[in-house]
LOZA-104695 format. One record per residue (C-alpha): residue in three letters; x, y, z. Coordinates in steps of 0.001 Angstrom, whole numbers, plus 500000, padded with zeros to 6 digits. Each point is the difference from the previous one (the first is absolute). Layout:
// residues N
ALAXYZ
...
This chain:
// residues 398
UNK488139520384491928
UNK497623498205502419
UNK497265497615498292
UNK497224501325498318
UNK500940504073501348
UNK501255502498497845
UNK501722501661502957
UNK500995499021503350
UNK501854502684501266
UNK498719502520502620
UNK500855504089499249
UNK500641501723503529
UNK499285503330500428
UNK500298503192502641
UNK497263502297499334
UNK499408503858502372
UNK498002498481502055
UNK499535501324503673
UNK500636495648500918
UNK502404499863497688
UNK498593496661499125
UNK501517497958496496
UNK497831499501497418
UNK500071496796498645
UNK498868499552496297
UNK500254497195497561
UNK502446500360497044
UNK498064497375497701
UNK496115499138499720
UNK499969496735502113
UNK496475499200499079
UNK501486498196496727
UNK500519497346502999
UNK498482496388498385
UNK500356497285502342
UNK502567497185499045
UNK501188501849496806
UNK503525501197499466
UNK501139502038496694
UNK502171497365497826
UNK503515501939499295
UNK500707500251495878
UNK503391498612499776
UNK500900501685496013
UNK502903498285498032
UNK502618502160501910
UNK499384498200503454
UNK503637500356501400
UNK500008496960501144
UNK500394498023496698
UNK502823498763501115
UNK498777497596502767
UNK497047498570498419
UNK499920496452500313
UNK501742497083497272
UNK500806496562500696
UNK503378499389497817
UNK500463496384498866
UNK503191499128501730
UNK501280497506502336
UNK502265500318503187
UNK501730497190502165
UNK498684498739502990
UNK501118502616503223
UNK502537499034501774
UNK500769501101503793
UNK501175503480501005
UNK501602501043503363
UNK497142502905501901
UNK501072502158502518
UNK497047501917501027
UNK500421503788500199
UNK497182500290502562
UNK502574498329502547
UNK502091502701499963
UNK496976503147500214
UNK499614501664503404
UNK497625498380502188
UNK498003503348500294
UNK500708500651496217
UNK501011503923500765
UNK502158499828496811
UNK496266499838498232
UNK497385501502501912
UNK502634503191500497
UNK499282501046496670
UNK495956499355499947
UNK497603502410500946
UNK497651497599500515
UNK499453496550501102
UNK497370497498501181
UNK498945496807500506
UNK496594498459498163
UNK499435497635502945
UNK502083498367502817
UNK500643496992498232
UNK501163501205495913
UNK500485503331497794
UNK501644503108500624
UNK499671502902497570
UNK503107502696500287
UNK499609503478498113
UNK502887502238499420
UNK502357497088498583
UNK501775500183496302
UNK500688496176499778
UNK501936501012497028
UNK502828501421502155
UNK500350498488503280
UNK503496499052501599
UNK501345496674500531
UNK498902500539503692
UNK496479501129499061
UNK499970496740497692
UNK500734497861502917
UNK497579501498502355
UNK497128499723497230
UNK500497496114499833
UNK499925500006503758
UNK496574501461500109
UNK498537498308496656
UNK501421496586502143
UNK498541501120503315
UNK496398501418498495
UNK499554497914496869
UNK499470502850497846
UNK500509503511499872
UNK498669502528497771
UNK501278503129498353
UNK497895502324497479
UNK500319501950496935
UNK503945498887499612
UNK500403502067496854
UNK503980499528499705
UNK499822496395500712
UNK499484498691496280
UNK500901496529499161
UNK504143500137499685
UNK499915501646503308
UNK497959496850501605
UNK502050497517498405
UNK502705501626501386
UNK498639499755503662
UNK498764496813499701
UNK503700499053498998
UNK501011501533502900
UNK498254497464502344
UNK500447497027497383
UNK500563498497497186
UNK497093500728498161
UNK497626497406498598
UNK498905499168496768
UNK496229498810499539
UNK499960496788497470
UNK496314500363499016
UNK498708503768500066
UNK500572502942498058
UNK503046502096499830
UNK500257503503498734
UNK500516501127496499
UNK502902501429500464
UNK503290497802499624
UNK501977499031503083
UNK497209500262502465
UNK499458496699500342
UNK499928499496504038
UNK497236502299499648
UNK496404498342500325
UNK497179501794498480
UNK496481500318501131
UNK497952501604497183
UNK496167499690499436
UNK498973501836496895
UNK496334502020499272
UNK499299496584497757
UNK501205497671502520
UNK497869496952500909
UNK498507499395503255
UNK501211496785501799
UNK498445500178503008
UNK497997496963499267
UNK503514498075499652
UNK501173499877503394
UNK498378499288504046
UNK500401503531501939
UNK503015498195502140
UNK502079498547496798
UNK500375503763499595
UNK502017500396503101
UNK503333499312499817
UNK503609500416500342
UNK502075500923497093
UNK501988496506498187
UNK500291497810503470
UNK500290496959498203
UNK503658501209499362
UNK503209498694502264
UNK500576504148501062
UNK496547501994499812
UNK500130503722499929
UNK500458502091502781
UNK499355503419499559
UNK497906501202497253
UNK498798503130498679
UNK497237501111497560
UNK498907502561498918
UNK496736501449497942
UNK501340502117496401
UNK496423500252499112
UNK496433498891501627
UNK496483500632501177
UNK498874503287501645
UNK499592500242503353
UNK496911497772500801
UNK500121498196496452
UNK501522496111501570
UNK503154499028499570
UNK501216499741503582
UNK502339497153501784
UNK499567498543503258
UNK503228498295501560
UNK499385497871503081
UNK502554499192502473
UNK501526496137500541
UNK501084501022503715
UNK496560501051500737
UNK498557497083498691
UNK502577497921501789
UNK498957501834503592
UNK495918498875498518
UNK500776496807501080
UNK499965498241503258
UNK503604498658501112
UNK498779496523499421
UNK499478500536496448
UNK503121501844499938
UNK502255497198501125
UNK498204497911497480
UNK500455501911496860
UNK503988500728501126
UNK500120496278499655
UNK499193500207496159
UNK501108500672496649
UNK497868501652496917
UNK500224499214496489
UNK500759503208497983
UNK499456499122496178
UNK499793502352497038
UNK498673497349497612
UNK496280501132499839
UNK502015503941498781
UNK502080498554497880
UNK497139497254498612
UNK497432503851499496
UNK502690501493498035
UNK500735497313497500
UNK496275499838499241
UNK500081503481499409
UNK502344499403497347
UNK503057501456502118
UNK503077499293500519
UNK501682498724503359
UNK503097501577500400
UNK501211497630502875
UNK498791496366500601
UNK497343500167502628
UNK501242498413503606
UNK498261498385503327
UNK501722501275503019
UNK499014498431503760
UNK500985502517502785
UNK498605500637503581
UNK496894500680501237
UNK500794502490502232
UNK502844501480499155
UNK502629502758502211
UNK500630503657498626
UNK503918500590500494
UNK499608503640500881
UNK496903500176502469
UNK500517496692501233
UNK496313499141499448
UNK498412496885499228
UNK497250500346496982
UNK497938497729497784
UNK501791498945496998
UNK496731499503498543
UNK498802501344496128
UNK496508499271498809
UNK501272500143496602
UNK502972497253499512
UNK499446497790503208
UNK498626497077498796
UNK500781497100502366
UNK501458499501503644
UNK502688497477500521
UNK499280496948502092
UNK496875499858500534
UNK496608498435498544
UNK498126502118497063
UNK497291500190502490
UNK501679501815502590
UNK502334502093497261
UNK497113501259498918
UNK498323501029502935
UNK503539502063500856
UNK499585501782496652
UNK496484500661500786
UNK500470501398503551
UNK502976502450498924
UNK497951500842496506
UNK497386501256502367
UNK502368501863502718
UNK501996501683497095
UNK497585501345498376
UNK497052500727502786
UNK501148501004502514
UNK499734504224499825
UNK502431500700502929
UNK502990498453498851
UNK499847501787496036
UNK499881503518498440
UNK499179501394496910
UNK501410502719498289
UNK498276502426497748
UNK502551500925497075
UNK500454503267498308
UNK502221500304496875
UNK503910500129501066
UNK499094498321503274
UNK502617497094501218
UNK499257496762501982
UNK502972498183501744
UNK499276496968501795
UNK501753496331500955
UNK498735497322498544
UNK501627497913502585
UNK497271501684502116
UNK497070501004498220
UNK497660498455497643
UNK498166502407497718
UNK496955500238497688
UNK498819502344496756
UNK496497500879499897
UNK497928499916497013
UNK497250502333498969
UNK501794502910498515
UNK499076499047496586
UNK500232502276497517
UNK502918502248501556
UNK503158498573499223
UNK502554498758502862
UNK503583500301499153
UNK503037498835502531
UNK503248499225500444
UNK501326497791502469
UNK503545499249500883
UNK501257497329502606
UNK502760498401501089
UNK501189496461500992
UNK500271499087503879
UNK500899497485501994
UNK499161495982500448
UNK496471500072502536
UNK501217498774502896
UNK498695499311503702
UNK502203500862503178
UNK497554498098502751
UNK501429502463502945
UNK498459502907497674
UNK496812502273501485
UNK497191501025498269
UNK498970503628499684
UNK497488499725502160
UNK502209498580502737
UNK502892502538499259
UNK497698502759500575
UNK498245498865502768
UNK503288499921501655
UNK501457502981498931
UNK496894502501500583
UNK497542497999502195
UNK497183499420497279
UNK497818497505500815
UNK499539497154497843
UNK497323498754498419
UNK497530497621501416
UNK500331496577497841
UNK497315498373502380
UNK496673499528497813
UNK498278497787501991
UNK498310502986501738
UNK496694501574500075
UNK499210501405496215
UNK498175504005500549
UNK500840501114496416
UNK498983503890500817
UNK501582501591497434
């Protein structure tokens, strides 16, 4: 039901009329309209989804060790008909990241459809699918599995329910705190657990329960190749000459004050700066707000004016992210090899419940002979690139 409207829905009519016009009436009295106000949702002691509410188990697991990847995207059809055969809909949010694809059961795809799916989530970053009512949580585990071995999150919650324990929660409750005030606006982007020796590849979530349509709540994902493309080729030579410190201390350091247990000793990873996707053949950012902490080999001065600089493209730069609008049983898959993403606050008092599901990829690596996007499609289709001059004249007219 849309925010603050007891009705949304539009009653079509044919009336004897000598026109034959439709009369158009409301179903529901849409004067209740209040701006910025969304019903909260009762959840009663029978919410079905008991089961996946969040715990953090005290137990310990050994360090991970390394596990062979062969990506599943490699092998989907470079026009992905296997996918987009069975959809009745599809489009893109913006040349550069998102495509949303109706008519999809994600619970029952073939192994082809599979492969095609993590052909587009590699090529677009993320891809959306709504109201995936068969897809409950053994169903995603058990497509995740299919592109990896799935990973297992050594700080956050798990479900309730026994043997889930790859599964990462995302719950915020009606009595949750804020903690805005806790964190910059660009610590909050980030790409899932990069501080490990494999970071996830694909990854799916998706929303069991949340705010109405208007009430917050949404996720913006904003693409690494696009951000790449932001730069001018100068920079980009410079920054394939480097190496980022991934660490998961400051995680691990949060959840022992909490009182928590880490399940696996926290680790500090360095990989590339710019890194090469094995199925597009892309060169991205390998950059996350959230766990990069230092760049390798040069002084704290000018580390921290790289972190700066890619803190700022990341997250402010409008034509290279989307944002996605959830609706309960609504799916997000993205790459994290790709893609840095953020929450938004300011949904407080509906409660947010998730479940996300990801699996283990490759070492980041760089191949130097690899194109960007924006040179691979240039070439391909004749789009012009961008102008990285901007030592023009400024006529902001906007």
């Amino acid at each position: 039901m849309a925010p603050g409207l007891v009705e949304t829905a539009i009653e079509v009519t044919q009336v004897a009329t000598k026109d034959l016009k439709a009369t158009v009436k409301p179903t529901g009295n849409i004067h209740n309209y209040v701006p910025g106000r969304t019903t909260v949702k009762k959840h009663d002691e029978t919410y079905k989804y008991e089961d996946l509410r969040p715990r953090f188990p005290d137990i310990t697991w050994p360090a991970l060790t390394p596990v062979e990847y062969n990506d599943k995207g490699l092998l989907g059809d470079a026009n992905f008909k296997n996918l987009i055969s069975a959809a009745t809909d599809v489009f893109d949010y913006n040349p550069k990241v998102g495509t949303e694809i109706h008519g999809v059961d994600l619970a029952n795809l073939t192994d082809l459809q599979k492969n095609d799916l993590a052909r587009l989530i590699a090529t677009r970053g993320v891809v959306f699918f709504r109201d995936q009512k068969n897809f409950g949580v053994d169903e995603q585990r058990a497509l995740g599995k299919y592109f990896g071995e799935l990973h297992s999150h050594a700080t956050t919650a798990m479900p309730r329910r026994e043997g889930l324990e790859d599964v990462h929660v995302v719950y915020t409750g009606e009595d949750s705190p804020d903690l805005r005030a806790l964190f910059t606006p660009t610590f909050l982007w980030h790409s899932d657990v990069t501080y490990e020796e494999q970071p996830p590849s694909y990854t799916s979530l998706k929303v069991l329960s949340g705010p109405p349509r208007g009430g917050g709540g949404d996720t913006l994902w904003s693409s690494q190749y696009a951000a790449y493309d932001m730069l001018s080729p100068y920079m980009q030579k410079y920054l394939e000459s480097l190496t980022a410190i991934h660490s998961a201390d400051l995680q691990a350091q949060g959840t022992r004050e909490l009182g928590r247990t880490v399940r696996r000793e926290p680790v500090t990873t360095a990989h590339p700066l710019v890194r090469t996707h094995p199925v597009t053949g892309w060169k991205s950012l390998f950059f996350n707000p959230g766990f990069v902490t230092k760049i390798v080999g040069v002084p704290k001065t000018e580390s921290d004016a790289i972190i700066a600089l890619l803190n700022e493209i990341v997250a402010t730069s409008p034509e290279v992210q989307v944002r996605f609008q959830w609706n309960e049983g609504d799916v997000a898959f993205w790459d994290n090899r790709v893609c840095n993403h953020s929450a938004s606050y300011g949904f407080a008092p509906h409660r947010r419940h998730a479940v996300r599901v990801c699996c283990r990829a490759e070492r980041p690596y760089l191949d130097p002979e690899s194109k960007s996007q924006e040179d691979d499609l240039s070439a391909r289709y004749g789009i012009p690139k961008a102008n990285k001059d901007g030592s023009g004249i400024v006529n902001y007219n906007d």
